[in-house]
C-alpha positions in Angstrom: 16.2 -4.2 10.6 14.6 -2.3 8.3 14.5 1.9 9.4 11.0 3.9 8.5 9.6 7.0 9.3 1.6 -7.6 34.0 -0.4 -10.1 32.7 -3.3 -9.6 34.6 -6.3 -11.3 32.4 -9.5 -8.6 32.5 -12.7 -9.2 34.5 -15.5 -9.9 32.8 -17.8 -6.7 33.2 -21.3 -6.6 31.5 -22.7 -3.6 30.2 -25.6 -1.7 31.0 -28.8 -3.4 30.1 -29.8 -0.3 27.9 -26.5 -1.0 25.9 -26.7 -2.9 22.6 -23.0 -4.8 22.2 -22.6 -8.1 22.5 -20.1 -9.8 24.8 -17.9 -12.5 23.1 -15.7 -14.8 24.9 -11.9 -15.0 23.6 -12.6 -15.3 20.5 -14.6 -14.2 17.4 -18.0 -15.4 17.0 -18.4 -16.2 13.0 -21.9 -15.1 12.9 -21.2 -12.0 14.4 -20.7 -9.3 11.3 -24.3 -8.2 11.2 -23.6 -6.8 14.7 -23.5 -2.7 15.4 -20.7 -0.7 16.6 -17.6 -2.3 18.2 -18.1 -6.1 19.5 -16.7 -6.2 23.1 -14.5 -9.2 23.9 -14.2 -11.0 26.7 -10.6 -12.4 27.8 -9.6 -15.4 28.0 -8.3 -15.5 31.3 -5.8 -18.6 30.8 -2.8 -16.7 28.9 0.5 -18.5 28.9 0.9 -18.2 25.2 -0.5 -21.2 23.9 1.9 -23.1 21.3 -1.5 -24.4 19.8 -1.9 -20.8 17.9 -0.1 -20.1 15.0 1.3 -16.7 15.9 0.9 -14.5 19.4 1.3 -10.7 19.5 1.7 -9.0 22.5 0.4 -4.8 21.5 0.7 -2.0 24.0 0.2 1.7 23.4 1.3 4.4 26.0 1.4 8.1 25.9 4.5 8.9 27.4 3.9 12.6 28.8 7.3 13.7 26.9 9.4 11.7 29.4 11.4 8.3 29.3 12.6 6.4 31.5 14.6 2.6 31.0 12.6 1.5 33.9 9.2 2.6 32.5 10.4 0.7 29.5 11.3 -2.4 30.7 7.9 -2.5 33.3 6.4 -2.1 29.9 7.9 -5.1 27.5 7.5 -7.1 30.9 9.5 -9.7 32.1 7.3 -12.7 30.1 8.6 -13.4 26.8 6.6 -16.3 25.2 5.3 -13.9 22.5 6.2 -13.9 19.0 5.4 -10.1 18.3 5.9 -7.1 20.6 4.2 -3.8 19.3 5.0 -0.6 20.9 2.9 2.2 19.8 3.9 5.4 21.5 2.5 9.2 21.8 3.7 12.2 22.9 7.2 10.5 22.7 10.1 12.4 23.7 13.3 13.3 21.4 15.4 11.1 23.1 16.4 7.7 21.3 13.7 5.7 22.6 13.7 2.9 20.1 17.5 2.0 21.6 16.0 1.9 25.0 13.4 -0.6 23.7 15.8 -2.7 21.7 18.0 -3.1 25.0 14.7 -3.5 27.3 13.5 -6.1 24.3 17.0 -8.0 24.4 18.0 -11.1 24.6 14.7 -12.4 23.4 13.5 -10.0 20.7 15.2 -7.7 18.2 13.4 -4.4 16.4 11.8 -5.7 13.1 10.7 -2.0 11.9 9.8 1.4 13.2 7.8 3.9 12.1 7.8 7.7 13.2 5.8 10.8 12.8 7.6 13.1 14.9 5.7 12.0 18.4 3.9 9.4 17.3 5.7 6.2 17.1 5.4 2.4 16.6 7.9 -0.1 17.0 7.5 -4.1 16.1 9.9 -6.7 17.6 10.1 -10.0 16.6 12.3 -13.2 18.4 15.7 -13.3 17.7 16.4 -13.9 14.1 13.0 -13.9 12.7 13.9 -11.9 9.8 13.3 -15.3 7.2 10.1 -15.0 8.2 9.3 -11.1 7.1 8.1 -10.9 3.2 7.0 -7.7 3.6 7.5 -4.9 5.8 6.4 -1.4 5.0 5.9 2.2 7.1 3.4 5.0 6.6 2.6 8.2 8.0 -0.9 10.6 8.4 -0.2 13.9 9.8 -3.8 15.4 10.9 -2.4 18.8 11.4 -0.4 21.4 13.4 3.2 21.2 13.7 3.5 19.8 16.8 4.4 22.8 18.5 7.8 23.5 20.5 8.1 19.7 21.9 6.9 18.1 19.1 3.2 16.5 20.6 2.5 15.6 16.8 -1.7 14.1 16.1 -1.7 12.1 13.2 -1.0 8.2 12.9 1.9 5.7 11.5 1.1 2.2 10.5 3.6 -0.9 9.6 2.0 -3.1 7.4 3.6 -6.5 7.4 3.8 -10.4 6.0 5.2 -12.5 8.8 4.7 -16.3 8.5 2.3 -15.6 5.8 0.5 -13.8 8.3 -0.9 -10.3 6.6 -1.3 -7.6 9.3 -1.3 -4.0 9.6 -0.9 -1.9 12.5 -1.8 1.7 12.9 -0.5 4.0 16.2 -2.4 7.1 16.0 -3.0 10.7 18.3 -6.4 12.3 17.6 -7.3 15.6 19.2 -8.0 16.2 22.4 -11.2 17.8 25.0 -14.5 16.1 25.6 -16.4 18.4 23.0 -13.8 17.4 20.4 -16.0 14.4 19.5 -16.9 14.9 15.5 -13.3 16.0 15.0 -11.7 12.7 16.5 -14.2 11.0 14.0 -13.2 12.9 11.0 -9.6 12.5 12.2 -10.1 8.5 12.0 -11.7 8.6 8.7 -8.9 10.7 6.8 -6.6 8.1 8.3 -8.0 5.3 7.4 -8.5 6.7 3.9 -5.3 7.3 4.5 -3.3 4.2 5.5 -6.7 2.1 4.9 -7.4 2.7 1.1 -10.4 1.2 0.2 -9.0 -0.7 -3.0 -7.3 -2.5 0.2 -4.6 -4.6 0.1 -5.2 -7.8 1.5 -5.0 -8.2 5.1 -5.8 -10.9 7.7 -5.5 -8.3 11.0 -5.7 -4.8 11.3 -4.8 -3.2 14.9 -5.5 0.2 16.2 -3.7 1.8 18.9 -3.2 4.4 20.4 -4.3 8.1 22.6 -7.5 8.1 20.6 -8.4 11.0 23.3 -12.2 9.9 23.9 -13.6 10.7 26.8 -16.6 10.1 29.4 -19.6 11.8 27.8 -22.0 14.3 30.1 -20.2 13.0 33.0 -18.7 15.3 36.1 -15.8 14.7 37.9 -16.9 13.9 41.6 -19.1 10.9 40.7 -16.7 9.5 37.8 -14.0 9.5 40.7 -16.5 7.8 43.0 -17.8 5.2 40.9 -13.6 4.5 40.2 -12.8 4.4 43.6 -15.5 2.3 44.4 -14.3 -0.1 41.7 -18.0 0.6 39.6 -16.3 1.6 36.7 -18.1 -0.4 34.7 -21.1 1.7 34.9 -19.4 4.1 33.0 -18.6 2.2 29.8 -22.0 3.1 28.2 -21.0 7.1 28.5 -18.0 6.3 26.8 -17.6 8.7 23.5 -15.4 5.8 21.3 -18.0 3.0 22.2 -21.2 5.8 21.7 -19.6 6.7 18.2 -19.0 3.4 17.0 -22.7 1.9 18.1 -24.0 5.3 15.8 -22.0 3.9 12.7 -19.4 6.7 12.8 -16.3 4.7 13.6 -14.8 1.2 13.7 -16.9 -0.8 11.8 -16.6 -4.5 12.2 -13.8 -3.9 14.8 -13.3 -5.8 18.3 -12.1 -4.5 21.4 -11.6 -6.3 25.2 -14.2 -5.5 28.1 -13.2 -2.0 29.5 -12.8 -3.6 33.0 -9.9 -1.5 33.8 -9.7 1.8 35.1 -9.4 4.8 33.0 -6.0 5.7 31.8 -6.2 9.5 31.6 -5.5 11.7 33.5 -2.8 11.0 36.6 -0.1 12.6 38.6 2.8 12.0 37.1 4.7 10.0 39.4 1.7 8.2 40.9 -1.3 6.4 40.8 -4.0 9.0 42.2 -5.6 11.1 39.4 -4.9 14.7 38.1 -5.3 17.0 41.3 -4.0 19.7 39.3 -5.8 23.0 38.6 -7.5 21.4 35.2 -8.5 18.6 37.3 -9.1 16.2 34.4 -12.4 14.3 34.3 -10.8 10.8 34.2 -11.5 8.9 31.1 -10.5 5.8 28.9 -8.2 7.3 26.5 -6.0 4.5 25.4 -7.8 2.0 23.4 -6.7 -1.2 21.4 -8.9 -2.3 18.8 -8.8 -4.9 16.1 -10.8 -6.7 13.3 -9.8 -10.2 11.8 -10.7 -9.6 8.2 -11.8 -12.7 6.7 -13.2 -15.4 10.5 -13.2 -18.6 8.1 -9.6 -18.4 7.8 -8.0 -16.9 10.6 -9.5 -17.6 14.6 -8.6 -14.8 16.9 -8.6 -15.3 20.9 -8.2 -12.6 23.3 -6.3 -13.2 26.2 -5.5 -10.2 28.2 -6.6 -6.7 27.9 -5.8 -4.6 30.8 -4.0 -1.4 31.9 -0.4 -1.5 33.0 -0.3 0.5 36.6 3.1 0.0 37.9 4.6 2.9 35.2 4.3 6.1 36.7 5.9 8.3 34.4 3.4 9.6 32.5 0.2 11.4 33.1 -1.3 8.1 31.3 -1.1 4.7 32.2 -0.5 2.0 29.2 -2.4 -0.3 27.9 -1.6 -3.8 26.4 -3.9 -6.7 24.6 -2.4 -10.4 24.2 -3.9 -11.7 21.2 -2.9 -14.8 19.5 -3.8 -16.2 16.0 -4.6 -19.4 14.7 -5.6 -20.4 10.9 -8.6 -22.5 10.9 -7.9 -24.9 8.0 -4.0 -24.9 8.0 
């Protein structure tokens, strides 16, 4: 190893008809690129792993609220193993040695391939158990985006490992933009200094590029009461086109050319710790889809994507924010 810094496939929600994106099923549409903002994906409901794609990644990304738990950890690698990548991109991370209660969560199957770390902000990639011939290059990066962190160490900035596995060139990026609703243009400048960042435009070639992480968007000119209604009432959906990531990208601000699976899950942010019911605190959170997975496939003639799952992960309580995971698997088109 080298050191550096439940399958629930998603309903297929449509958007609003005043919204512009195209919905794509499983996988990506060639003719697609001329298409604005961020191309929503539908999953492909049948998961299992296929053994027809060349290479299957399992990605998850969970703010952690400063706590760990082994349980929380081993709810969050699952019990199914047929993957051949596990990434674990973590926020607000506590001090504690999570990346040994990974490894033993990840064990027998899967062993840690490299880490990455920027105080809080973490990412960890697994691989099956002696995978390490088929590694050529494995590398970690770090973008602070200011502020030390304070007392416990809540750290915004990204880390990315950029990697060669089976000939397969990927990079993925964990990040923790700022937070608040009227933070919007910040979030945005945030994402451009890190992709100048860890994304330099005299770009090293790459065949997948994954972002994850507490990207801290939020529900725009929305109020609590009716968000919590439309949730409870499982109409969620109708709040995908106030979303501020989805808004930002359609304006040409963000995430150009990237994919990301149908938001048919229920907002992430903010919970009781310890529950399933949303913040009843006295900042009473407007609830909102904070964690995000995103992805682009850099070159479609060579390299087929399919989604298969994309979905929040609501039996881990210990945070104030649920995880959320994406099953993608990869296939090359003329192998």
């Amino acid at each position: 190893m080298q050191t550096m810094g439940n399958t629930n496939s998603m309903c297929g929600l449509k958007r609003s008809s005043n919204y512009k994106k195209k919905s794509l099923i499983g996988s990506f549409a060639k003719n697609s690129s001329s298409h604005d903002g961020i191309k929503t994906i539908e999953a492909v409901k049948s998961c299992s792993f296929s053994r027809k794609a060349d290479l299957c990644i399992r990605i998850i990304t969970w703010n952690m609220n400063g706590k760990v738990s082994y349980e929380d950890l081993v709810e969050l690698v699952g019990k199914e193993r047929k993957f051949d990548l596990l990434v674990v991109g973590l926020q607000e991370a506590p001090k504690t040695n999570v990346d040994q209660l990974l490894q033993t969560a990840s064990s027998p199957t899967h062993e840690l391939l490299g880490k990455a770390k920027l105080q809080s902000v973490q990412l960890y990639l697994f691989g099956p158990k002696n995978s390490h011939t088929l590694v050529k290059e494995l590398k970690a990066e770090r973008h602070s985006v200011g502020g030390c962190g304070g007392l416990i160490g809540r750290k915004k900035g990204a880390v990315a490992i950029r990697i060669n596995y089976d000939d397969i060139k990927m990079v993925f990026i964990s990040c923790h933009l700022s937070a608040h609703a009227k933070k919007v243009d910040q979030r945005n400048t945030e994402l451009k200094h890190i992709a100048n960042s860890l994304l330099p435009r005299e770009k090293r070639k790459r065949d997948l590029t994954v972002w994850l992480g507490d990207l801290n968007y939020r529900i725009q000119d929305a109020s609590n009461r009716p968000v919590r209604s439309l949730i409870q009432n499982h109409l969620q959906s109708v709040l995908v086109s106030k979303d501020q990531l989805l808004q930002e990208a359609e304006r040409g601000e963000i995430f150009k050319g990237y994919s990301e699976g149908t938001l048919g899950f229920k907002p992430t942010y903010k919970y009781n710790v310890g529950s399933s019911d949303y913040d009843t605190s006295h900042k009473i959170r407007v609830p909102a889809w904070t964690d995000r997975i995103l992805f682009k496939i850099q070159n479609t003639d060579n390299i087929q994507a399919t989604l298969h799952s994309y979905d929040s992960i609501d039996q881990v309580y210990g945070s104030d924010h649920k995880p959320v995971k994406a099953d993608l698997c990869l296939k090359w088109v003329n192998n």
